[in-house]
Every structure is written in structure tokens, then in C-alpha cells.
N, C-alpha and C positions, 0 to 999 in steps of 0.2 A: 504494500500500500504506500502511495506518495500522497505528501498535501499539495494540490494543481488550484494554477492562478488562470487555465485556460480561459479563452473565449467563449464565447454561447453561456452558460449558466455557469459563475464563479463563485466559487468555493468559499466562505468564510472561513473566518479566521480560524487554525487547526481542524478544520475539517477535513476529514480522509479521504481518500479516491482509490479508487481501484479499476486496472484496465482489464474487460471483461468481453470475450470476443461472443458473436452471433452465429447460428448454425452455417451463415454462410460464409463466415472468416474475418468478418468485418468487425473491429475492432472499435470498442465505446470506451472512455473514461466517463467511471460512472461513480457520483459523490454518496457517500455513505450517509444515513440520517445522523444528524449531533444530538447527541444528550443535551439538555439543555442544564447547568448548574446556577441556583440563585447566586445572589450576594452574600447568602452567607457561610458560601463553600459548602454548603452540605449537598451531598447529590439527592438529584429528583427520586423520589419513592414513589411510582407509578402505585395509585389505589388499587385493592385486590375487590372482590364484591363485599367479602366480607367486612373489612373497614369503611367500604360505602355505605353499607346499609345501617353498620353502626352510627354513620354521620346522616342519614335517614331519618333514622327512628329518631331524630333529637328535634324533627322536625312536625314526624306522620306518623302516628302511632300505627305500627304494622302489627298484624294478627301474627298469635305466636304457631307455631305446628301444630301445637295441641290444640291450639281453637279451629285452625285449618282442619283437623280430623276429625273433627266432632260430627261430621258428617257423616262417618262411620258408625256413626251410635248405633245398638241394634241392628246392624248387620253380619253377618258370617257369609266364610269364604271356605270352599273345599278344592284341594288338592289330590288325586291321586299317583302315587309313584308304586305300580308293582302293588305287593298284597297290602300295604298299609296305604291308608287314604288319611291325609291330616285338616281337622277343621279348625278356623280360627274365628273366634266371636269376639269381636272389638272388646273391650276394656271387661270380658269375661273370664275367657279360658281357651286353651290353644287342647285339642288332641290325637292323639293317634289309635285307630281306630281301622280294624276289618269287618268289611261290610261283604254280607251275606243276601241275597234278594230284598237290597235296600234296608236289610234290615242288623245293626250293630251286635254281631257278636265276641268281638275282641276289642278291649280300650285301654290306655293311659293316657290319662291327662300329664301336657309334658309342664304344662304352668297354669296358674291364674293371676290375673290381675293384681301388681303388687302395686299401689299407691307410692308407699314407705320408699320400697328399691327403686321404683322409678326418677321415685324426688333424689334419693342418694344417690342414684346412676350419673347425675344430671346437676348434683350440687355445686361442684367446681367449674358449671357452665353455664352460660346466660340461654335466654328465652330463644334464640336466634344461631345458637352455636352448635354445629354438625361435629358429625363425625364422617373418617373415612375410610370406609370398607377396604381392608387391604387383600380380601380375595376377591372382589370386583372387579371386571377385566378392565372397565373403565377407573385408572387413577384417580380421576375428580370426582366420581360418584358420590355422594353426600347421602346421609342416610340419619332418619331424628329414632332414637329407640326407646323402648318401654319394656322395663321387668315383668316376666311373667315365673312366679316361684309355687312353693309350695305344691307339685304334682305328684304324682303317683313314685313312690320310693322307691328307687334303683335297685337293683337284688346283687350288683356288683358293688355299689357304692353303701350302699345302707343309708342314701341322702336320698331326698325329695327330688327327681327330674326339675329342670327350670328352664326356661326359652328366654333369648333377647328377642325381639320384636324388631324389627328393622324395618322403618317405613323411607321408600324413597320416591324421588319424580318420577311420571313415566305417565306416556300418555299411551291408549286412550283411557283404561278401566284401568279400577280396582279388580288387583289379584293375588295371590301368593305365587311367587315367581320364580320359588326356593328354600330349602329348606337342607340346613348340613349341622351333622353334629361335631361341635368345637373338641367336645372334649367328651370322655363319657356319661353321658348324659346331661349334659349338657347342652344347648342347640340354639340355632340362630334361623330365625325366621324371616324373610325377606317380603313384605307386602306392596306393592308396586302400584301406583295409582296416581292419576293429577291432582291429586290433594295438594302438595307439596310444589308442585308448580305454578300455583299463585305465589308463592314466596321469592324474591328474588336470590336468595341465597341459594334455593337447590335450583338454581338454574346453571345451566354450564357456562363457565368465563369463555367469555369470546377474547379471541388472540388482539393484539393493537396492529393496524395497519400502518405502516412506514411506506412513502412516497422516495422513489430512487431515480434520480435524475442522470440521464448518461448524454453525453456529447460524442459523437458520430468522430474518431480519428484519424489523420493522414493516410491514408497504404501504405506510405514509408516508414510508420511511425514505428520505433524499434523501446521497448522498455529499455530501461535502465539496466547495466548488468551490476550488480553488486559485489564480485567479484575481478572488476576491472584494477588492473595493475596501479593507474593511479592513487585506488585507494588503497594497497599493499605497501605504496611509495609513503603514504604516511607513517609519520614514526609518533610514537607512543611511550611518554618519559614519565615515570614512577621516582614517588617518593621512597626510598627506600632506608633513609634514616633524619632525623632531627637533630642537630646540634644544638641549635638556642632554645628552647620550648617557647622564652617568653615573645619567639617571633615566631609571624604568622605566614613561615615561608610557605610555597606552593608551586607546584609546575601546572602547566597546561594542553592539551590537546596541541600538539603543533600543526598547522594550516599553512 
């Protein structure tokens, strides 16, 4: 990269360029975007959603996830994977459950609604603050969760089963989209729904667009070599000891 004073659109001051050719060999110096830094030296911290919507909320009171879900009141959701079918009743109980001519003849409930765990799942986080799903194949997926404890007692663990609740965006319906056990008996429920897409937080960050200005090159124009003898020809003079300390001798790049 060089900083270029060309013609057609110039450069500000240290701004970088870089000459970048075209499928047909034709050759652009083309100016990089600048960072822009204030006055007071500090560099620009580009907003994430999340500290936007922090700076938001001081403005528009936004509804929090849980008030977003409450649309779920009263309803249940069924899953079947293979011989176990799992149902989950909003702010009830979650089960696992083989069904016979519609009709339940094997159960455990793997949680029920825990108020308590949920508030402590959730106490070191504001109204507004996700979490994220590190086996989601999507990175940024944002997911709001709720405790569900107290189920049916493990015969390996001698503990009560218990589910997280994992609610994320996604359009069009509500549904259970997943369901994997963390640990034994333990498990993570994924319910999938545009609930959560009213919120601006579980929406996905869009990237920033930067604007790249190229100017069209000579045919002759030959880069710079940086390996050119001339600059081999320069010599390079080290301090290699102080005699006086209380002087501020110094050598210099010679030119």
C-alpha cells in the first residue's frame, strides 16, 4: 500500500491506496476508507445493536422478551423425533412422552416452570440482554431462556431432569426447532418463533458498507519495487553505546 497524491479523486491526508488490477488487466489505484479519529485521540467505536438499543431504551420504552412472549400464554407445541414425541406448554411444563393411537403411554416431564431459576438465570442481566448459542450454526444467533426444573428424577443421577428453554427469532411460526441433551439429563430446548423479532436486539447486525474509490492507471504504470538497490544503498547507523548520559546524543536514518 502507498499514500497517492494522484489526479481524478485525491487522497487525504495519510490515507492509503492500493493498486488493484481488473479481470481485464487494467490497473486502478484505489483509496482505502479512513477511520475517522476525534480530537481526543481516542478511536471511533463503531455502535454494536446492542449498545444502541441500550441508548434507545433511554429514550422509548421497548417491551422486554418476556412481555414479547406472552403471546404464548396457553399454548403448547409438539415435536416428534423417532419413538419419543416432546411437548412444551409455555410457562407450564416441557415432556417426553410415547404416544400410542394418540393416546400417552410413556412420560417424563423433563421440567416445569421455574419463576425463582429463571429470575437467577437472568440476574446478572438486564431486560434486553441475550445470550449466545455456541452450538448454533449461526454465530450471532441470540436466544432469551427460561428455567424449567423440578421433572421427573433421573434413575442415573438421582436429580430431578430440568430443561433451559431457549427462545429465538425466526420467522414464520412458532415451533420447537430442537431439542439436545447438554449433559445427563439435563437439556436445552430451542422454540423458534417471530416473537423475538419485534425486538431489535434479536435481529441480525447488518455489516457497514464502505464506499472504494479507484482511478483508472497508465498501461505503463509499473508499482514501486521495494527491493530496488537504491534502497539497499541506504545505510543505517545504531547507537551502540552512550558516553555522556547527561547528553541527548542521537543518530538518524541517513537520506
Amino acid at each position: 500500500m502507498e499514500n497517492s497524491r494522484q489526479a481524478g479523486k485525491k487522497a487525504d491526508d495519510d490515507q492509503e491506496s492500493v493498486v488493484m488490477p481488473n479481470k481485464n488487466g487494467e490497473k486502478f489505484l484505489c483509496f482505502l476508507p479512513k477511520v475517522e479519529i476525534p480530537k481526543t485521540e481516542k478511536p471511533v467505536i463503531q455502535q454494536n445493536t446492542s449498545s444502541l438499543i441500550l441508548e434507545t431504551e433511554k429514550r422509548i420504552k421497548l417491551k422486554t422478551p418476556d412481555e414479547l412472549l406472552e403471546v404464548l400464554k396457553d399454548k403448547c407445541f409438539l415435536r416428534q423425533e423417532g419413538w419419543w414425541s416432546y411437548e412444551f406448554c409455555y410457562h407450564k411444563q416441557l415432556r417426553q412422552i410415547h404416544l400410542e393411537d394418540e393416546k400417552v403411554v410413556q412420560e417424563f416431564i423433563l421440567g416445569v416452570y421455574d419463576v425463582e431459576a429463571t429470575a437467577d438465570f437472568n440476574q446478572n442481566l438486564s431486560d434486553i440482554s441475550t445470550l449466545k448459542d455456541p452450538r448454533s450454526k449461526d454465530a450471532s444467533q441470540r436466544y432469551h431462556a427460561h428455567s424449567y426444573t423440578n421433572g421427573t428424577t433421573c434413575d442415573l443421577t438421582n436429580q430431578p431432569r430440568e430443561t433451559e428453554v431457549r427462545f429465538v427469532c425466526s420467522e414464520p411460526r412458532a415451533m420447537i426447532s430442537s431439542i439436545t441433551e447438554l449433559s445427563t439429563c439435563k437439556y436445552a430446548l430451542t422454540v423458534q418463533g417471530p416473537m423475538l423479532c419485534k425486538h431489535p436486539l434479536f435481529q441480525e447486525e447488518r455489516p457497514q458498507w464502505q464506499s472504494i474509490n479507484c482511478n483508472v492507471l497508465p498501461k505503463d504504470y509499473k508499482e514501486p519495487n521495494l527491493e530496488d538497490n537504491s534502497f539497499q544503498d541506504k545505510k543505517i547507523a545504531m547507537v551502540t553505546e552512550i558516553d555522556h548520559p547527561s547528553k541527548m546524543d542521537s543518530e538518524e536514518y541517513a537520506t
